[in-house]
Backbone as numpy.savetxt, mean C-alpha at the origin, in Angstrom:
# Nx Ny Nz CAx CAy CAz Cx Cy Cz
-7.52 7.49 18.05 -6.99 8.60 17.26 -7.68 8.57 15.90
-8.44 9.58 15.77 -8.61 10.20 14.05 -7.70 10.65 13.37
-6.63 11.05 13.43 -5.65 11.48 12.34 -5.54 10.45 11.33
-5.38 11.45 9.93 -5.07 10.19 9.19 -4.02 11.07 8.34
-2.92 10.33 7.46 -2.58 10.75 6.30 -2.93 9.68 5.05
-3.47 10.49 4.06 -4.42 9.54 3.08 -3.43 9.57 1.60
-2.95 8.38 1.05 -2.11 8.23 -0.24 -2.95 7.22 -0.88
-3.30 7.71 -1.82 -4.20 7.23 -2.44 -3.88 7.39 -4.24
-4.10 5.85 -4.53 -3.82 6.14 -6.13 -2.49 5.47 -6.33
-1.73 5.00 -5.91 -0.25 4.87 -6.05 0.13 3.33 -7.11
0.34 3.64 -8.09 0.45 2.42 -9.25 1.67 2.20 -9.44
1.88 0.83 -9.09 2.89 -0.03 -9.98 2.45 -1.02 -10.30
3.56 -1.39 -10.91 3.50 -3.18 -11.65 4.32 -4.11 -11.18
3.61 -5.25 -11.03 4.13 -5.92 -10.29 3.83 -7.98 -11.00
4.53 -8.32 -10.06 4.28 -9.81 -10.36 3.39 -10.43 -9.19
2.28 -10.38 -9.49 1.30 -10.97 -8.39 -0.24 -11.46 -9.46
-0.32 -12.90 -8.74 -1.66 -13.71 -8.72 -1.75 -15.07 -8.92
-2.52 -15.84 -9.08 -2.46 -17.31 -9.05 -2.29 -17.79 -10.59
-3.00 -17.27 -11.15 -3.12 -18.61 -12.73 -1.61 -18.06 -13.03
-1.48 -19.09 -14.12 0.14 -19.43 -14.71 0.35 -17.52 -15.87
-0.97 -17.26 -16.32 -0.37 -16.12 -17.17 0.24 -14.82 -16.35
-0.40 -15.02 -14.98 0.11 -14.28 -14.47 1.41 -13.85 -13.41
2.15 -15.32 -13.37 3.68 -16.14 -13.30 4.09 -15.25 -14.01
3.68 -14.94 -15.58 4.79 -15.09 -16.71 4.66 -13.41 -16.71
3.70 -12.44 -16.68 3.67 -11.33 -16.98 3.19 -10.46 -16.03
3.92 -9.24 -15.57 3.40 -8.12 -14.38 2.48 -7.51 -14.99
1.36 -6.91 -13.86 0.07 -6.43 -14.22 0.27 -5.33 -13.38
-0.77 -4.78 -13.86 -0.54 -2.59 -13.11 -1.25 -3.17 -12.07
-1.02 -2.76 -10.85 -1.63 -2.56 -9.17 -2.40 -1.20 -9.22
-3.28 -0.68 -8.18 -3.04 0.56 -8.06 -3.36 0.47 -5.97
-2.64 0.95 -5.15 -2.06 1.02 -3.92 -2.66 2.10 -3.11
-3.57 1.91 -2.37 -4.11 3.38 -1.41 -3.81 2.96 0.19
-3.38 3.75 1.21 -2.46 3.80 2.15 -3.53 4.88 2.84
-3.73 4.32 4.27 -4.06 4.83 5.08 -3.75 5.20 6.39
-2.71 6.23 6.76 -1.97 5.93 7.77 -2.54 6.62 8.65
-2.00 6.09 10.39 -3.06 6.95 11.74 -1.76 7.15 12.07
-1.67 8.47 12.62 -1.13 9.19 12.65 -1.30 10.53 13.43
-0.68 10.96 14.89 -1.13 11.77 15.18 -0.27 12.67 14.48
-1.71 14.05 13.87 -1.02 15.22 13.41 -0.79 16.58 14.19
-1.27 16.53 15.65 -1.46 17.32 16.01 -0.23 18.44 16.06
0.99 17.64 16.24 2.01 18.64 16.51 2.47 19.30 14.76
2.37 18.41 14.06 2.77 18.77 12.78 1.25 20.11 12.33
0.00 20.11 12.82 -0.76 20.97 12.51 -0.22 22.28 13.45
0.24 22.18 14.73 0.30 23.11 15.20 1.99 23.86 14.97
3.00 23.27 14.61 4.13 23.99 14.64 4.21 23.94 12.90
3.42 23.31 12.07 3.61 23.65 10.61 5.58 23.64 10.29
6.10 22.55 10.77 7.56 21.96 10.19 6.99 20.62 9.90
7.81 20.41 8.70 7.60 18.93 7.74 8.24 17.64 8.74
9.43 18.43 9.84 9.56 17.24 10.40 9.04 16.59 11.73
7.58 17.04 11.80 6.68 16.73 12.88 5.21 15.92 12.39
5.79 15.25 11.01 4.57 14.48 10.19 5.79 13.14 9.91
5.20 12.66 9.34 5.65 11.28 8.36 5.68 12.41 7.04
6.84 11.48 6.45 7.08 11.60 5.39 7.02 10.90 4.33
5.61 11.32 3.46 4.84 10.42 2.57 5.55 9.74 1.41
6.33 10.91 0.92 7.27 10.30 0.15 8.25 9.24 0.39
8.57 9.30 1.58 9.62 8.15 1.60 8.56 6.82 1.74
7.55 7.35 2.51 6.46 5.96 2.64 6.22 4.92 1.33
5.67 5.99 0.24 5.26 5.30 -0.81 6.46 5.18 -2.14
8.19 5.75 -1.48 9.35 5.08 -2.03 9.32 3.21 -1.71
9.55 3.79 -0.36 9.15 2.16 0.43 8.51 1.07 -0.10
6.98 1.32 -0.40 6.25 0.49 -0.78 6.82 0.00 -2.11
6.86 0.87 -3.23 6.98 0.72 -4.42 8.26 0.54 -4.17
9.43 0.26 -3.78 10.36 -0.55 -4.00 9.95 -2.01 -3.77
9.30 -2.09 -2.49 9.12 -3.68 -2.15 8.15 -4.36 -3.32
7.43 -3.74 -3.75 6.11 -4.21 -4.68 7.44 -4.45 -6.01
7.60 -3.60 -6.52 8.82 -3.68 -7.91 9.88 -4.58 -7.77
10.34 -4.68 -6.48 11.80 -5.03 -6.41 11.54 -7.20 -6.04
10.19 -6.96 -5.63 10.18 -7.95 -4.67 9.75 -9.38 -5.62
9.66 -10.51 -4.59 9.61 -11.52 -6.15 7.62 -11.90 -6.12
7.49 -13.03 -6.50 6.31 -13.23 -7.67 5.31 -13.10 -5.89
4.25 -12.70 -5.98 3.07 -13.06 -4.75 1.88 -13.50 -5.05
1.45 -14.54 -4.92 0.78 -15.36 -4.82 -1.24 -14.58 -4.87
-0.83 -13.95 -3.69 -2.03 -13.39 -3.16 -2.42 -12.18 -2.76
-2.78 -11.27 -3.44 -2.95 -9.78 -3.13 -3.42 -9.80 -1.57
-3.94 -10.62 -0.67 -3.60 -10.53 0.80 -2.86 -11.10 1.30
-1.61 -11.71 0.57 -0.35 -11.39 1.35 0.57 -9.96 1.00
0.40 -9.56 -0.49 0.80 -8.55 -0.32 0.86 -7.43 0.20
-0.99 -7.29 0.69 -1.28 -6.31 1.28 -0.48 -6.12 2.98
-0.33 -7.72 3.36 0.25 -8.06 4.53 1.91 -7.86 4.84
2.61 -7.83 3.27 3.68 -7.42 3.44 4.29 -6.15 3.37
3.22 -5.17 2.94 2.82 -3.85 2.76 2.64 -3.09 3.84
1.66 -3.45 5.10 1.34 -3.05 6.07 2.60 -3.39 7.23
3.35 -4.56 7.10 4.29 -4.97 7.98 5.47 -3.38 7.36
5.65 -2.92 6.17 6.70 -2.84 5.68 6.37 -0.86 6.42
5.50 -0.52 6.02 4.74 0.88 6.53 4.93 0.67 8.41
4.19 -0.01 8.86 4.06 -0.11 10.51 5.89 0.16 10.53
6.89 -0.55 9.94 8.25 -0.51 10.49 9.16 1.02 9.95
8.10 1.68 9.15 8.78 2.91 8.63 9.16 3.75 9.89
8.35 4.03 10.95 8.42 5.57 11.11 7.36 4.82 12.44
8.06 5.16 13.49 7.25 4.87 14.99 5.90 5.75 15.29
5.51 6.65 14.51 4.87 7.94 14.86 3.36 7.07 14.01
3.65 6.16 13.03 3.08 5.52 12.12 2.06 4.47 13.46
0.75 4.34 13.85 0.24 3.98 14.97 -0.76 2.76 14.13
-1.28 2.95 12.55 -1.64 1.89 12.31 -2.03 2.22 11.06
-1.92 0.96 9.96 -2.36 1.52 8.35 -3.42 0.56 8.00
-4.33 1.26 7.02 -4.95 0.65 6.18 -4.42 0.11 4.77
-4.59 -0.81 4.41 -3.59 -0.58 3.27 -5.05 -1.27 2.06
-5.33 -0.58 0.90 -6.33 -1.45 -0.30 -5.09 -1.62 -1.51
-4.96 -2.94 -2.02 -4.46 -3.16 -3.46 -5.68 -3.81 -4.13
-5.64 -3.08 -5.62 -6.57 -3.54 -6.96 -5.37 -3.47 -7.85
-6.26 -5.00 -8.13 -5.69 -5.29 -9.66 -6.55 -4.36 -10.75
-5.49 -3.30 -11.24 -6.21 -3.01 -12.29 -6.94 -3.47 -13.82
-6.60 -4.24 -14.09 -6.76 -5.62 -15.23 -7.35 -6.90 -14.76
-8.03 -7.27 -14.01 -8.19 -8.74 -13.29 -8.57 -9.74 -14.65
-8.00 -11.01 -13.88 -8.03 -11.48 -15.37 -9.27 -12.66 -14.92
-10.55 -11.99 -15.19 -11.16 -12.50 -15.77 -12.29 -12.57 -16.65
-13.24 -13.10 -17.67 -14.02 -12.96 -18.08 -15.04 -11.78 -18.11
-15.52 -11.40 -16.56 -16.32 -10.72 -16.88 -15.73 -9.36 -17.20
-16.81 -8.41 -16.96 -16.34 -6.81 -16.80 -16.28 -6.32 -15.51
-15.24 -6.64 -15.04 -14.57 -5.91 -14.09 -13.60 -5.08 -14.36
-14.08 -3.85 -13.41 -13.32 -2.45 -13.44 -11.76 -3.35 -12.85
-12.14 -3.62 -11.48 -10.88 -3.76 -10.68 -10.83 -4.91 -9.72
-10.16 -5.50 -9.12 -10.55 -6.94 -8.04 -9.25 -6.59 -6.71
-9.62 -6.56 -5.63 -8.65 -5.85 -5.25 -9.20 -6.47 -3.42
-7.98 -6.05 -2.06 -8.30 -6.10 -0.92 -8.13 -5.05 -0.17
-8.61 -5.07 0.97 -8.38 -4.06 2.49 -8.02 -4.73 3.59
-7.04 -4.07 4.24 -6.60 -4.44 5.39 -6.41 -3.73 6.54
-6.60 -3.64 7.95 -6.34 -3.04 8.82 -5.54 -3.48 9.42
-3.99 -2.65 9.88 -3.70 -3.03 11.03 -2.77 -2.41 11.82
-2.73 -2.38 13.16 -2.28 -1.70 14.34 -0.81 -2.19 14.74
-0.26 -0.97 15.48 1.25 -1.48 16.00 0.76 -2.81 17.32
């Protein structure tokens, strides 16, 4: 399946990474979501309730990212991200999920430091 629905851009802050400054203080994320998804019936009868519903998707996420406690490793988050999407919505067949740290803390000049993940029901 090619269908996709694409959320892209989605920022919060959160408590995630290894060194100790980043224990003590949340740093901005920014969250892009790639869901497979067949659209066919939602293209052909044009009702909202024959798609996923993006909004509740990326309520979802950004509760677990905000609400949730300190993570270690932006690929476990990404892993608890993709578990949390796959259990939304059965129609949901498999996500991509990328998190960047927008701030990475280090030395050089980096824009962003961030992962990708694929994965299937």
């Amino acid at each position: 399946m090619s269908d996709a629905i694409e959320l892209h851009g989605l920022r919060v802050v959160a408590s995630v990474g290894a060194l100790p400054e980043e224990h003590e203080r949340r740093q901005p994320l920014e969250i892009d979501l790639d869901l497979v998804v067949d659209l066919a019936a939602a293209g052909a009868s044009d009702v909202l309730a024959d798609t996923v519903d993006y909004g509740l998707v990326c309520q979802r996420v950004e509760d677990l990212i905000v609400g949730g406690t300190h993570t270690v490793l932006l690929e476990a988050l990404a892993e608890k991200i993709a578990k949390r999407v796959l259990g939304l919505d059965e129609r949901i067949a498999g996500v991509t999920v990328a998190v960047r740290k927008l701030r990475p803390p280090v030395p050089q000049d980096l824009t962003t430091s961030g992962v990708r993940i694929s994965r299937r029901r």
